[in-house]
N, C-alpha and C positions, 0 to 999 in steps of 0.2 A: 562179855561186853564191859567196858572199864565205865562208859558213860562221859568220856571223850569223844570228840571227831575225828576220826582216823579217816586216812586215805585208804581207798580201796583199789586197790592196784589190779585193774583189768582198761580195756580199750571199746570205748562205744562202737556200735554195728551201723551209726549212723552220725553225718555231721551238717555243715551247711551245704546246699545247693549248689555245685560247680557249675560256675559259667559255661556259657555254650556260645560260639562264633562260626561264620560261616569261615569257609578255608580255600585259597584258591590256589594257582599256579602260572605265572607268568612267564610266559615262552618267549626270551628277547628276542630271539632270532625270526620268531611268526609275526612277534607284535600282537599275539594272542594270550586270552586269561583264560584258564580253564578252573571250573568250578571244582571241590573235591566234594564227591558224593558220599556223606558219610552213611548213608542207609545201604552202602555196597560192599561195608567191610563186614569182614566173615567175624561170626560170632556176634555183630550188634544188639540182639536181639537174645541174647543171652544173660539170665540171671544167674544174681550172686549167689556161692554155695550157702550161706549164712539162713537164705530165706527155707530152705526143707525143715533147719526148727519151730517153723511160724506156718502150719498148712493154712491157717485160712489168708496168711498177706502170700502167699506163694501161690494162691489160688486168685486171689485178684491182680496179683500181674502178670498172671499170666494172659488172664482175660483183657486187661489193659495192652499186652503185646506192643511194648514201647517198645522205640529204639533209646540205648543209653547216650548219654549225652557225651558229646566227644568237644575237645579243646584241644584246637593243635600246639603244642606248648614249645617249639624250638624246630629248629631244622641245620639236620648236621650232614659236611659239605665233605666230597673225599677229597684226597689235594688234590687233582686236578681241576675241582671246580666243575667237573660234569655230572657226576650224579649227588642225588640229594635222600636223604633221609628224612620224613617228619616223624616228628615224636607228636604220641597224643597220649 
């Protein structure tokens, strides 16, 4: 230890709270909005590998059994303009 402030070059396991929105789909041709149900995607309910260092926080989210929180971030378009891609 020199008794400077040095950087310590590693990456936190945790940061701010990512936004959450709901996410929908608009069908021009129905004139219909369809909601996207994020509690249907496979894996939601899956925690990060990080938490098996921490039995006792891996123990209470489990008992918490949240869904993680999803942000649909972009939607990419093939060229015809018929199918759609969302990114979350």
């Amino acid at each position: 230890a020199s008794g400077y402030t040095e950087d310590i070059h590693g990456r936190t396991k945790v940061g701010e709270p990512l936004p959450t929105s709901e996410s929908f789909i608009y069908d021009q041709q129905r004139d219909t909005v369809y909601k996207i149900h994020h509690e249907q995607i496979t894996g939601i309910k899956d925690l990060p590998d990080y938490l098996k260092d921490y039995p006792k926080k891996l123990e209470e989210a489990k008992k918490k059994n949240e869904d993680r929180k999803v942000s649909i971030s972009a939607t990419l378009w093939n060229a015809e303009g018929t199918i759609a891609v969302a990114m979350a």
